[in-house]
C-alpha positions in Angstrom: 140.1 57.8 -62.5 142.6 59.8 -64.4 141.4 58.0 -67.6 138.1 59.0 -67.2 138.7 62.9 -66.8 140.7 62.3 -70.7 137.9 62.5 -73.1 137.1 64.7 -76.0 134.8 66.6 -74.2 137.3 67.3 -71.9 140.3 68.0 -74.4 137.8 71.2 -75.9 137.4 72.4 -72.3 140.7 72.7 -72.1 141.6 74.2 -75.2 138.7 76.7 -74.3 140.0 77.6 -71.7 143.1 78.5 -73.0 142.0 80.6 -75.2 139.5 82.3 -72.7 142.8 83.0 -70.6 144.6 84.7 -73.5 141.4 86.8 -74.7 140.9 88.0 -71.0 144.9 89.1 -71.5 144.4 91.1 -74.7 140.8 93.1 -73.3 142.8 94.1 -70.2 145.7 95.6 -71.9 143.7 97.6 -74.1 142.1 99.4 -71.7 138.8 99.5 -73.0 135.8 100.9 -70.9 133.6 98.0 -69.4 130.9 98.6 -72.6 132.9 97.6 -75.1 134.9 94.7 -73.4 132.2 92.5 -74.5 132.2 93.5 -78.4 135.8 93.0 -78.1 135.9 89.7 -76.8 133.6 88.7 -79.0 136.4 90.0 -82.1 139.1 88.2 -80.2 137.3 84.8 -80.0 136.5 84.9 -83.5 139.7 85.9 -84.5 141.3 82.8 -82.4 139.2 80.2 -84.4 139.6 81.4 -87.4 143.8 81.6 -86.8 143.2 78.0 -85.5 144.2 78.6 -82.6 141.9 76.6 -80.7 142.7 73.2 -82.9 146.1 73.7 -81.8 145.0 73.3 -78.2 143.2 70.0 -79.2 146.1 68.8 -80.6 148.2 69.3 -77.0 145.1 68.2 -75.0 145.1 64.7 -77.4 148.9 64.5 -76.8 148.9 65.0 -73.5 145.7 62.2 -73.2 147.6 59.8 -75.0 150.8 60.4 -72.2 148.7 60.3 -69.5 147.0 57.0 -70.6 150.6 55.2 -71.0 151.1 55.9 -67.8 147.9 54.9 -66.1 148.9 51.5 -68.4 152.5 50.8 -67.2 150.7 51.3 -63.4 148.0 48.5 -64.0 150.8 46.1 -65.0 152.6 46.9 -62.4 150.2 46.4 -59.3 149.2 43.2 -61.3 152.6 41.6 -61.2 152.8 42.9 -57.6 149.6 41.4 -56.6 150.6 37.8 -58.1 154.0 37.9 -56.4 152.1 38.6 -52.8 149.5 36.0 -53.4 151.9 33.3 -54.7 154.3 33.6 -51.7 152.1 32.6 -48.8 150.5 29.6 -51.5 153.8 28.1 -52.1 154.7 28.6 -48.1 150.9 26.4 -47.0 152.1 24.2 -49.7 155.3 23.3 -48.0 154.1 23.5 -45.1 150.8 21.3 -45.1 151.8 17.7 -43.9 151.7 14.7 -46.5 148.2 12.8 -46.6 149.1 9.1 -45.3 148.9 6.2 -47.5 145.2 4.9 -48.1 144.7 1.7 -45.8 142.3 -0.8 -47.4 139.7 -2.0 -44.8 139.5 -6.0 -44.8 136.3 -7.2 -46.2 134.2 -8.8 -43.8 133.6 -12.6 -43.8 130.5 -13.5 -45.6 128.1 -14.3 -42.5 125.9 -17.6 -43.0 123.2 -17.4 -46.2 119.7 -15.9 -44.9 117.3 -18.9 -44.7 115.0 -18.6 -47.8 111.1 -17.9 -46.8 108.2 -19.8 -47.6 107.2 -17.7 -50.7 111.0 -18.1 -51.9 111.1 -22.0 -51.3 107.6 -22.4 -53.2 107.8 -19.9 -56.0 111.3 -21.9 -56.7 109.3 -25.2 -56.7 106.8 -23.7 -58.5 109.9 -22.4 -61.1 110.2 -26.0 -61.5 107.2 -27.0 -61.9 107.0 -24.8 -64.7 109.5 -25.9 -66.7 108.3 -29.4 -66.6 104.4 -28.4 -67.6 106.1 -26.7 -70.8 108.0 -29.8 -71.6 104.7 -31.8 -71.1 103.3 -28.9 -73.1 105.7 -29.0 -76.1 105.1 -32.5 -76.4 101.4 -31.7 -76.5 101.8 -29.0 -79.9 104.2 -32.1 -81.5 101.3 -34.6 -81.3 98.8 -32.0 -82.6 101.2 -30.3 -84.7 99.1 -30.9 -87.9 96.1 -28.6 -86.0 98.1 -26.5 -85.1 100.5 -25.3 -87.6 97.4 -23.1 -89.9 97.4 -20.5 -86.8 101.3 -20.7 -86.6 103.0 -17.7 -88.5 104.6 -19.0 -92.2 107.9 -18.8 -90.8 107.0 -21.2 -87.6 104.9 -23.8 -89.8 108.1 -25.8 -90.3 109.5 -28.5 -88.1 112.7 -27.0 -88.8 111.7 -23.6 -88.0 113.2 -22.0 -84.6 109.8 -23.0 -82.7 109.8 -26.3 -84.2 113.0 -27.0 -83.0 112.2 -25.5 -79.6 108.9 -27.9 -79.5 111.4 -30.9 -80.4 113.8 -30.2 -77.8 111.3 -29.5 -75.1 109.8 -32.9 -76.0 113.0 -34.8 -76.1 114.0 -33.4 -72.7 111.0 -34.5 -71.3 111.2 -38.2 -72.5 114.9 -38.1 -71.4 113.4 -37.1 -67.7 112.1 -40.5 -67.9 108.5 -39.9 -68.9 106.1 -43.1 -68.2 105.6 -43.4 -72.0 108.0 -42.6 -75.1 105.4 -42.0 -77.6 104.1 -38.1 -78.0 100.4 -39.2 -77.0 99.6 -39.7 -73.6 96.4 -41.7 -73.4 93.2 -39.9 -71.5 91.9 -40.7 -68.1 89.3 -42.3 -67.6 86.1 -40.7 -66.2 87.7 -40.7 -62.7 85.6 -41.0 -58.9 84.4 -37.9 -57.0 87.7 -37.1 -55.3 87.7 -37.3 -51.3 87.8 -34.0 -50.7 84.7 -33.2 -51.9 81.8 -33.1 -49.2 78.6 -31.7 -48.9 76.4 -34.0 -47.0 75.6 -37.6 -46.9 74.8 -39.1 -49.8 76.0 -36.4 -52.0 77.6 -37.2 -55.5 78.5 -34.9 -58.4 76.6 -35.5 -61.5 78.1 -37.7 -64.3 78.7 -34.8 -66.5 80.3 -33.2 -63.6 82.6 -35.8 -63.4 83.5 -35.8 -66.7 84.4 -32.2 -67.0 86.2 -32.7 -63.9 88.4 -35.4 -65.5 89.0 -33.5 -68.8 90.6 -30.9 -66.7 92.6 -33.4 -64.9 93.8 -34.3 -68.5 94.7 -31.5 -70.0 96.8 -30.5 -66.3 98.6 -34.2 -67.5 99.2 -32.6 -70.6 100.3 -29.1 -69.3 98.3 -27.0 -71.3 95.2 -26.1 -69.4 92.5 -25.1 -71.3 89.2 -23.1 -71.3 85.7 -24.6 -70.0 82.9 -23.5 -71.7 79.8 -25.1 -70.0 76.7 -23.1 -70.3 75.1 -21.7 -67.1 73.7 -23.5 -64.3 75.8 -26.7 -65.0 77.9 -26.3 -61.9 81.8 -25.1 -64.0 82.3 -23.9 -60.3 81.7 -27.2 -58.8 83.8 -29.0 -61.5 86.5 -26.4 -61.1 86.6 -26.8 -57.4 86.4 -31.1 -57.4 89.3 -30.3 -60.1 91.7 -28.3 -57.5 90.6 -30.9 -54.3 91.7 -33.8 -56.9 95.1 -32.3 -57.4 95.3 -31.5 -54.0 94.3 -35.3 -53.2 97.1 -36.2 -55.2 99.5 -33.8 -53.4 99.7 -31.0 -55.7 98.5 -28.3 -52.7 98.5 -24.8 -54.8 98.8 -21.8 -54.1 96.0 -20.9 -56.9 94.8 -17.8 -57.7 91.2 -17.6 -59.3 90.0 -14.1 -60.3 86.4 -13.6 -61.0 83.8 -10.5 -61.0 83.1 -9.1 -57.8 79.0 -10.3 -58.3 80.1 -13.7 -57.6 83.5 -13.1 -55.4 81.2 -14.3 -52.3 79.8 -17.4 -54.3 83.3 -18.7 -54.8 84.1 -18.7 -51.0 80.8 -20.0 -50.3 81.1 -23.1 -52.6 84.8 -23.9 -51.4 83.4 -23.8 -48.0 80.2 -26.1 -48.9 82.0 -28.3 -51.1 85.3 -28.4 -50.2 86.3 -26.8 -46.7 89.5 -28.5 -46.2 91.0 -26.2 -49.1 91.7 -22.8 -47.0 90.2 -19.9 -49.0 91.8 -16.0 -48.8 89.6 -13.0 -50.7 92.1 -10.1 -51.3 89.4 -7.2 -51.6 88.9 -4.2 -49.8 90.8 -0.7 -49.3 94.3 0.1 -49.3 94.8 -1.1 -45.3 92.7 -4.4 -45.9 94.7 -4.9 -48.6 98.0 -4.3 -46.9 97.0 -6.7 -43.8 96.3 -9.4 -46.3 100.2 -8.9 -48.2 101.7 -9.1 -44.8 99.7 -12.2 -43.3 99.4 -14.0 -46.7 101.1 -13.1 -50.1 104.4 -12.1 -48.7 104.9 -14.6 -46.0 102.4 -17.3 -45.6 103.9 -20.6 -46.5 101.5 -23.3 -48.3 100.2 -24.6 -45.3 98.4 -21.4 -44.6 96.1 -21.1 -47.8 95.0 -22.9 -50.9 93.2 -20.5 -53.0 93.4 -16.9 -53.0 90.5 -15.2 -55.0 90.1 -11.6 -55.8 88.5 -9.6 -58.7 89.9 -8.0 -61.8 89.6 -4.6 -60.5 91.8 -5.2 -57.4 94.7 -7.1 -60.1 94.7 -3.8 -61.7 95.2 -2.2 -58.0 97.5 -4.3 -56.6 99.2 -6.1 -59.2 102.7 -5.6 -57.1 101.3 -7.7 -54.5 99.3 -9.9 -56.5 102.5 -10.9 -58.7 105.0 -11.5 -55.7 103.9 -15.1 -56.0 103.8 -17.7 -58.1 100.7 -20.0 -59.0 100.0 -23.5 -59.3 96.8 -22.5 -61.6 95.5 -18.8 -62.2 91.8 -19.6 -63.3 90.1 -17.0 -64.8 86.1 -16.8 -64.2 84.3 -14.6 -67.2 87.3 -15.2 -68.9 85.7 -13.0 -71.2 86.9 -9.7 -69.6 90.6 -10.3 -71.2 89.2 -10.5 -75.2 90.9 -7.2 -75.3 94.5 -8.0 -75.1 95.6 -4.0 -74.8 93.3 -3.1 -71.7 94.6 -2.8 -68.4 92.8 -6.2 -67.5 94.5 -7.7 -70.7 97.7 -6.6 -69.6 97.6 -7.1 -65.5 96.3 -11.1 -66.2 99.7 -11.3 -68.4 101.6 -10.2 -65.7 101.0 -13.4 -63.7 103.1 -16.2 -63.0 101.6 -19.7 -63.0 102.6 -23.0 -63.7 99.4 -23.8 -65.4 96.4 -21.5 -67.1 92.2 -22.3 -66.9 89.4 -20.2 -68.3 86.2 -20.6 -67.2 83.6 -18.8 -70.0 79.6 -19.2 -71.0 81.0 -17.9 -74.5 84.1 -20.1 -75.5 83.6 -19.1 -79.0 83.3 -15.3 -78.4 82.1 -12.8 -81.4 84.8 -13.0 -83.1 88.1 -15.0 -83.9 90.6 -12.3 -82.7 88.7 -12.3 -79.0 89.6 -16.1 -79.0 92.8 -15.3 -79.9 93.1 -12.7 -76.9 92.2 -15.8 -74.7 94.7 -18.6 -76.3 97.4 -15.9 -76.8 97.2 -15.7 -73.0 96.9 -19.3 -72.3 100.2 -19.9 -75.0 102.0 -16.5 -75.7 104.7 -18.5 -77.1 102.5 -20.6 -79.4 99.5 -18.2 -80.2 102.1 -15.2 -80.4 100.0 -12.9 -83.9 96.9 -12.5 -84.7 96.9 -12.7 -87.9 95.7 -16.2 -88.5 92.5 -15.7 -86.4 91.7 -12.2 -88.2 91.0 -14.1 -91.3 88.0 -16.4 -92.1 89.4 -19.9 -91.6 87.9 -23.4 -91.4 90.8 -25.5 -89.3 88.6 -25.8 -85.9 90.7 -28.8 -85.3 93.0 -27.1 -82.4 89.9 -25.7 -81.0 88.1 -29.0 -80.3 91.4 -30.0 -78.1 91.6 -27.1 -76.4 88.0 -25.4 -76.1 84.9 -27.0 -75.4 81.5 -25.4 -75.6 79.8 -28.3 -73.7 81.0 -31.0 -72.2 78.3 -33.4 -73.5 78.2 -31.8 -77.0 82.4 -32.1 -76.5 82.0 -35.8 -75.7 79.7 -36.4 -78.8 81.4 -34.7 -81.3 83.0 -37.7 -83.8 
């Protein structure tokens, strides 16, 4: 506060008024009438600054400033050092005062209580796990038998035996022969055309036709084989007939599922139909509908229901897109594509939902195997065989091997049966 009254402003004040004090002096004692006091002072003033007089009293004022500021100085360091001294005593008497914290007492660690039984889904998807691992064996010794077909849509670096796939293609095959397949050489001979299988029904008297049959028992081949494939039947031959005789014949020869088939909503109510015609002993489960249809069918069915309590669960691409969390909790025996057509784009969210997908095994069902161009068919074996089919660079040029094609793909099953 005393600072503040110390400026330079002030400092002239007070040498004015200095000199207004000694003027005042001077006009009194010459006893001049009140008229001429003012001319006088005026001489006085003049005669003050011009003596310099009033840079004199600046001079003082500054000094006096300067004195006055030391001061105010010496006091702020004093009250500082007081103010730490009265703050520090009471600290230091809490710090001796304050009792000591005890030692830190571990808490035992609890006994491990008994392992939570696994659920259905668990026990299953680890079968299934299994299962997968020895379809990829049967699989690896599949690509070694048709390695010459294969190898033009390999990458350069892959076309070698020795390459890193090769070698993973050899090992996978020696560790199935090791397992004690029923044959040591790298083909497995085809079925023959097999019988309608028992779970089929539809009325007395009813048999499938002979193509039927066929197609039926190519499918059971390629399963033998572990690599699937894609059936290409035109429309109206009954793929959907062949497709379901295919599942009852696996689950005739105990392979009970879960599979998963996903097909357009247009024909979503012929697939449940047809099971129950053809083949009701195979329980069917559509997961369609709005979010709280959808939720009842995750808690009755994806997330707990054990084998026992469905076969097939069909539902549309749309709702994989929707639901893929749910849709993905479990793992397939077979996730069958209908239209198989609707994932030539590998990038769209169909492409990438349908990738998402565990399975064991992989069919496509399509009335255009061949598609409109090479790189859509390589959308569709990429997702069949990501591991084999991995770049699309092979099928993006113009090339003539249509070997691997004829194994996998067939446009027809009678025009497949006649080709030489």
């Amino acid at each position: 506060m005393c600072a503040a009254l110390w400026k330079p402003t002030a400092s002239s004040a007070f040498s004015l008024f200095k000199a207004s004090q000694e003027c005042s002096a001077k006009v009194e004692a010459a006893g001049l009438p009140f008229n001429e006091r003012s001319r006088y002072t005026g001489l006085l003033w003049s005669e003050a600054k011009s003596n310099g007089v009033s840079a004199q009293f600046e001079a003082l004022a500054i000094e006096e400033k300067h004195a006055v500021m030391g001061q105010i100085q010496r006091w702020d360091i004093l009250m500082s050092e007081w103010l730490e001294n009265r703050n520090a005593e009471p600290a230091a008497a809490a710090s001796r005062d304050r009792p000591k914290p005890e030692p830190l007492v571990k808490k035992p660690k609890k006994a491990p209580g008994p392992p939570r039984p696994a659920t259905a889904v668990q026990v299953r998807n680890k079968e299934l796990k299994q299962g997968t691992e020895d379809a990829a064996a049967r699989r690896a010794r599949w690509f070694a038998s048709n390695w010459e077909h294969v190898k033009p849509f390999l990458p350069p670096a892959s076309q070698d035996p020795n390459s890193d796939f090769g070698k993973k293609i050899l090992r996978q095959t020696a560790a199935h022969v090791a397992a004690g397949s029923a044959t040591k050489e790298l083909v497995i001979e085809p079925l023959p055309v097999q019988d309608q299988p028992r779970s089929i029904v539809g009325g007395d008297g009813f048999t499938m036709y002979p193509y039927q049959l066929e197609g039926m028992t190519w499918m059971l081949n390629q399963h033998r084989q572990g690599v699937g494939g894609i059936l290409g039947d035109e429309m109206g031959l009954g793929k959907t007939l062949q497709v379901i005789a295919f599942l009852a014949a696996l689950k005739d020869g105990g392979e009970m599922g879960p599979h998963m088939i996903i097909a357009p909503l247009s024909v979503l109510p012929t697939w449940e139909r047809e099971f129950q015609r053809w083949c009701p002993s195979i329980k069917v489960v559509q997961f369609h509908g709005n979010v709280e249809a959808r939720n009842d069918l995750w808690r009755d069915y994806l997330s707990t229901a054990s084998n026992n309590q469905f076969g097939v669960i069909i539902t549309t691409y749309e709702m994989l897109t929707a639901a893929t969390s749910m849709l993905t909790h479990r793992t397939y025996s077979y996730v069958i594509l209908d239209e198989a057509q609707r994932i030539k784009n590998e990038t769209s969210l169909i492409g990438q939902a349908v990738r998402k997908l565990r399975s064991v095994n992989k069919l496509l069902i399509t009335g255009t195997p061949l598609q409109n161009d090479m790189h859509e068919l390589w959308a569709l074996l990429n997702f069949m065989f990501p591991d084999v089919f991995a770049s699309s660079e092979k099928f993006d040029m113009v090339c003539p091997h249509f070997g691997l094609l004829r194994c996998v793909c067939v446009s027809s099953v009678a025009a497949f049966a006649s080709t030489p």
